[in-house]
N, C-alpha and C positions, 0 to 999 in steps of 0.2 A: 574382411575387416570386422573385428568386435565393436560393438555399442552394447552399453548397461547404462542405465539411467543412474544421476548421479545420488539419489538418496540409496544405490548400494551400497557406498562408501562406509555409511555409518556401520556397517555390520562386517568390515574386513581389515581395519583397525592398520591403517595407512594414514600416519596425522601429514606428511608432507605432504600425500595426493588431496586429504582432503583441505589443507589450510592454505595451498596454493590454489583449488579453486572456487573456494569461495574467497576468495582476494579477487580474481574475475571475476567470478560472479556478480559481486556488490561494485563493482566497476562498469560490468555490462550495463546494471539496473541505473545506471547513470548515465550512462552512453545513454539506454534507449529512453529511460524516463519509464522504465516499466519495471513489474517486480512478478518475475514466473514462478512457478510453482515449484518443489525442489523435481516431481516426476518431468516435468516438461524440458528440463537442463538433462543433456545425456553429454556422457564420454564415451568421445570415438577414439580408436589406434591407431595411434602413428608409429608405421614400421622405419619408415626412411628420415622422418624427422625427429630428433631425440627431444628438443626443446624450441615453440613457437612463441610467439610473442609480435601483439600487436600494437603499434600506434595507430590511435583512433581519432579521427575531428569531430566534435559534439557541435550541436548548435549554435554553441557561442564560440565556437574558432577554437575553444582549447585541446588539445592530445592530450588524450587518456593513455594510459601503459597498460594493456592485457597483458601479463604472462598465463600460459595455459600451464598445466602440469604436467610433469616429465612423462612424454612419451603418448603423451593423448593430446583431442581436439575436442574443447569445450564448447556444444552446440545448442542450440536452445531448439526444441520441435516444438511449435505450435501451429493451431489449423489457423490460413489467413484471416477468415470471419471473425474468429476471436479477438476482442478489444484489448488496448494495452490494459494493466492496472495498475494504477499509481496512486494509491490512499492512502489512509493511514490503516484501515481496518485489515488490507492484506499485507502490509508490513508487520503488523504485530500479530496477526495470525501467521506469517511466516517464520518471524523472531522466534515465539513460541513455538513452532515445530522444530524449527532449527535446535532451539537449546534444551528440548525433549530430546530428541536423536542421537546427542551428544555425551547423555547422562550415562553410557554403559562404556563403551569402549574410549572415550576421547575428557578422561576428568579436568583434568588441565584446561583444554578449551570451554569445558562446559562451568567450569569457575567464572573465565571471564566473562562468557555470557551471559551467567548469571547476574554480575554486577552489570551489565547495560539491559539486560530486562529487568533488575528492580528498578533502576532510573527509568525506564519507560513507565512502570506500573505505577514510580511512585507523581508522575505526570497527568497519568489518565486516571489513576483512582476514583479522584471524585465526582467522575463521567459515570464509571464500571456501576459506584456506589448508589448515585442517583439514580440510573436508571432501574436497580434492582428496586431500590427504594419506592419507584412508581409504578411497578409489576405487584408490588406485597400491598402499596395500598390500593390499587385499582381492582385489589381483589382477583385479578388473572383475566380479567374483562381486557385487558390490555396486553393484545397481544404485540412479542417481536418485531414483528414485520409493519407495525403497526407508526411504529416511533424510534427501532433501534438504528435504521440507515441514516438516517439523520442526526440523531444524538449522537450514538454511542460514539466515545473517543473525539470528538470535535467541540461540542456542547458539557455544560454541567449549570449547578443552581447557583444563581447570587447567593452572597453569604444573609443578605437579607430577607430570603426568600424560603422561611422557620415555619412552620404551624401553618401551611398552605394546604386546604381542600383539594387533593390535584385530582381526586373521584370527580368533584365534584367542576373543576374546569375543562378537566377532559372526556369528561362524557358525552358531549354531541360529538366528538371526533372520533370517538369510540365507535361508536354509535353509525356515522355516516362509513366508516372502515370496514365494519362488519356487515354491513348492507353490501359494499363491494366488494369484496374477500369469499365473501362468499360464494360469489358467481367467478372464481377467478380459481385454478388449481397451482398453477406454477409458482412458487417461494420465490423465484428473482425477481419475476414480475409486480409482485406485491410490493417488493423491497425497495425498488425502482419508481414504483410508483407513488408512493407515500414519500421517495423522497422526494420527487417532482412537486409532488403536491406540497410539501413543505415550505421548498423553497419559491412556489409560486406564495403562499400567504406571506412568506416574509417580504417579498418584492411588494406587493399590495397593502401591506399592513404597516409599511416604513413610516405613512403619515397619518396614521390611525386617530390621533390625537385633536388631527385638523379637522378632519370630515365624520368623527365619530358624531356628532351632536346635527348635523347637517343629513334630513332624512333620505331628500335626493339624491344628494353625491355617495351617500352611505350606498343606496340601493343599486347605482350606475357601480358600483368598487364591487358588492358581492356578486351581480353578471357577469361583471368580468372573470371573477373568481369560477362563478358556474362554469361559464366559458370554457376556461380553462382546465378545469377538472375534464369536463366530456373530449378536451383535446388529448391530452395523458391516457385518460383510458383509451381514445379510439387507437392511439399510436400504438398501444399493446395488447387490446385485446377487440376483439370483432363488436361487441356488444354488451355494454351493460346496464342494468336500469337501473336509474337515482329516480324513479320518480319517489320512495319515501323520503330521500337525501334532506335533511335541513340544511340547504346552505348556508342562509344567514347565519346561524348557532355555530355550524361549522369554522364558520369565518373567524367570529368571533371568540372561539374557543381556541382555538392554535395562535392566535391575534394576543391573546390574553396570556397564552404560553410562554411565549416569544417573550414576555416581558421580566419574566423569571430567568432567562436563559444567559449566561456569561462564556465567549468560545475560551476552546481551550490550548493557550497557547502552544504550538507545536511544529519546526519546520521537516517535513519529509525528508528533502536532501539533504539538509543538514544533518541528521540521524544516521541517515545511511553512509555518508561519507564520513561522520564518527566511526560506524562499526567496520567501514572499509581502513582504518587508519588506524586500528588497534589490532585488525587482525595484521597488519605490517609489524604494527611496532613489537608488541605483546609477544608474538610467537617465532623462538628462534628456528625459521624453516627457510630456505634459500636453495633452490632446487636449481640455480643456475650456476651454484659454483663446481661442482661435478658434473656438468654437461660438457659435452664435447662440439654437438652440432647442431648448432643453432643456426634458426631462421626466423625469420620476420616476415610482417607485412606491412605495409605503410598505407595511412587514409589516402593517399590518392591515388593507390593501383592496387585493389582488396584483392585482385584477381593473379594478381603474383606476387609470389612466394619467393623471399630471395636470400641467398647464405648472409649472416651477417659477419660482417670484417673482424677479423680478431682485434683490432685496434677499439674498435666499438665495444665487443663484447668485455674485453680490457675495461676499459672506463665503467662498463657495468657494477663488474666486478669487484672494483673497488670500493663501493659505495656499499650501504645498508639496502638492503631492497624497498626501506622507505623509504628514502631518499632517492632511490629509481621510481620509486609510483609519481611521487610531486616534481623532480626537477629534470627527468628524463630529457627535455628539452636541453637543461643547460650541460647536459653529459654529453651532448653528440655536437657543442657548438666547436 
């Protein structure tokens, strides 16, 4: 039995193989709530099956349609330990790879996806723009890993928030990052960590405004904060010293951040179920109407495989293949 991972696709100029699986694909990343890498999706061969096709149940009760593509089995290899990803940052580094890959052999498809990645870009711009804008003036003191897991693509600046010092507000965070960065070699770790640390000052800094003037309650909110930093790094790394760390400054400098900060509207599933719902509509590809033998599998017995009725396949058939993705249900009542 063959398997080739499926970013070989782009290089052997099959639009049916490849616009029928990624129709799966972006259906899978729904099913699981996760979004793989194009190397980690393989096609496998099916000799005796010409065309599968699954009904799926997701968490909220609804059946999903997988159709696989003629003649293969669309598999996802990943190692167990590895976590789902479900962001915004690996969707749109995916989109982006995706409709690079697409630029030589597949122009048609790489049109449409051109118009849903400039609606992505023109969403997150002034996330992309900001943060460029805080690396030119922090002078390069301000590294990546430092502020991009957290901004970038989620975050951008109030429209009020013009002729702002940002050297000069985020220099203890700078400052307290580089003290730990230091002692730390691994890029995910860093990235993870800083955004932990983010989101602990924003938790802590919600009522800033009440206990800012109050020196006691100030000092019992930055221990806490201390606290919390030394939990983040022990969780990821064996040891590291703060003892130059300013917490206080630190506190108060992300605390100060945070008040510049506007999110940026954006729903993940919704996106994805857009660009699952254009590649139905947009591309005339139907790989079940020349199929002869078809099978299924249905959510409550994954583990068989069973011919499907010509009466069913019938009623398929009739239909638009988007009108099999959404109403599949009411096809087989």
């Amino acid at each position: 039995m063959k398997n080739f991972s499926f970013d070989t696709v782009f290089f052997i100029e099959n639009e049916n193989l490849l616009i029928t699986s990624l129709r799966t694909i972006t259906s899978k990343f729904l099913l699981d709530e996760a979004i793989y890498s194009l190397d980690q999706i393989v096609l496998q061969s099916q000799k005796k099956t010409e065309k599968l096709i699954e009904f799926q149940k997701d968490k909220n009760g609804d059946i999903l349609y997988l159709e696989h593509p003629k003649n293969f089995l669309l598999t996802i290899h990943r190692k167990q330990e590895e976590p789902n990803q479900w962001d915004r940052h690996t969707w749109y580094t995916w989109i982006h790879s995706l409709y690079e890959s697409t630029s030589k052999l597949y122009p048609s498809l790489h049109r449409i996806l051109s118009i849903y990645f400039d609606e992505l870009n023109t969403i997150f711009q002034n996330s992309i723009n900001d943060l460029d804008s805080l690396y030119h003036q922090t002078n390069g003191s301000l590294e990546p890993e430092m502020i991009k897991p957290y901004m970038l693509l989620y975050y951008q600046f109030k429209s009020t928030s013009t002729n702002v010092n940002w050297n000069k507000i985020l220099s203890p965070h700078i400052d307290a990052m580089t003290i730990i960065f230091n002692q730390i070699i691994n890029k995910t770790k860093k990235e993870q960590i800083c955004l932990e640390i983010f989101e602990c000052v924003k938790i802590l800094s919600k009522d800033i405004q009440q206990f800012v003037n109050n020196v006691q309650i100030f000092k019992k909110v930055v221990l806490n904060f201390k606290k919390e930093v030394h939990r983040i790094l022990n969780h990821y790394t064996f040891y590291i010293n703060t003892n130059e760390v300013n917490f206080k400054a630190w506190f108060l400098s992300l605390s100060q951040f945070f008040l510049h900060l506007t999110p940026v509207t954006f729903s993940l599933k919704k996106y994805i179920v857009k660009l699952n719902m254009i590649l139905f509509l947009t591309t005339n590809v139907d790989e079940l109407q020349d199929s002869q033998h078809v099978k299924y599998i249905s959510w409550n017995n994954l583990k068989k495989t069973k011919h499907m009725k010509s009466s069913h396949l019938n009623r398929l058939l009739e239909v638009h293949p988007f009108l099999r993705n959404i109403h599949h249900d009411e096809i087989f009542v």
